[in-house]
N, C-alpha and C positions, 0 to 999 in steps of 0.2 A: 737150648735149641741152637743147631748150627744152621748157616747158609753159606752152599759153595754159587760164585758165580764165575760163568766161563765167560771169556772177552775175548774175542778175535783181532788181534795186532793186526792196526792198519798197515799195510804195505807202504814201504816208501814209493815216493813217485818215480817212475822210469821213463827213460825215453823209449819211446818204440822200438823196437829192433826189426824183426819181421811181423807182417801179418801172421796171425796164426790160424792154421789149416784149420778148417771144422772140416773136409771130404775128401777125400779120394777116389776119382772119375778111372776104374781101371777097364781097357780090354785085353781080354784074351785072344788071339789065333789058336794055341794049343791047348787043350783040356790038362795036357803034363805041366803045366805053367801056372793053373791055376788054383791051388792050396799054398803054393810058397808067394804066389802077387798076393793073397788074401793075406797071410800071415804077415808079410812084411806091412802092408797098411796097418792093417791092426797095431802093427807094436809101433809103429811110428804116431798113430793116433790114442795110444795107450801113455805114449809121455806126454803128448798134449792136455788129455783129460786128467793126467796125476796132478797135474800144475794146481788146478783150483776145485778139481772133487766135486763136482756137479752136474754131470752124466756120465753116463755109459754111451758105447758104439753099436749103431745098428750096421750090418751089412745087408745090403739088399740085391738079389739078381735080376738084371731088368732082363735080359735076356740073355740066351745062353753066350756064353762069352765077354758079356758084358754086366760090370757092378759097381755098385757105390759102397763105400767104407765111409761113414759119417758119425761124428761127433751127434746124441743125439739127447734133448731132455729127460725124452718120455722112456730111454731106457736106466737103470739106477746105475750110479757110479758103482765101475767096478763086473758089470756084468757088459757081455756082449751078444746081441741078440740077434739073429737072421731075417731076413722077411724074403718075399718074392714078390715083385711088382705084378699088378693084373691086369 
């Protein structure tokens, strides 16, 4: 009988550097402006969440013109999920 065990190497300690973003607070004025502000958040909050692989991104539209790009638990790492505020 074999046993494999996996062990996750603790990280050495660091100093802080910056706070890290969990959201991105975007408005829009032009409807043409907003697939490239969405996509730029996203991939900026896409290197965030590669770091430690423990969620996924919801983007949410609060209202037209306006949305949050957020670091989120309840979506799975690796996906990115839309909502609309109500």
């Amino acid at each position: 009988m074999t046993t494999a065990t996996l062990e996750r190497i603790a990280k050495p300690a660091q100093f802080p550097e910056e706070p890290v973003i969990r959201s991105i607070d975007l408005k829009f004025t032009s409807g043409r402006d907003v697939n490239a502000g969405l996509e730029d958040a996203v991939a900026e909050l896409i290197e965030v969440a590669s770091k430690d692989a423990s969620c996924g991104i919801l983007v949410t539209r609060l209202n037209p013109g306006r949305y949050t790009v957020a670091l989120d638990e309840s979506v799975p790492f690796g996906e990115t999920y839309e909502a609309f505020a109500a």
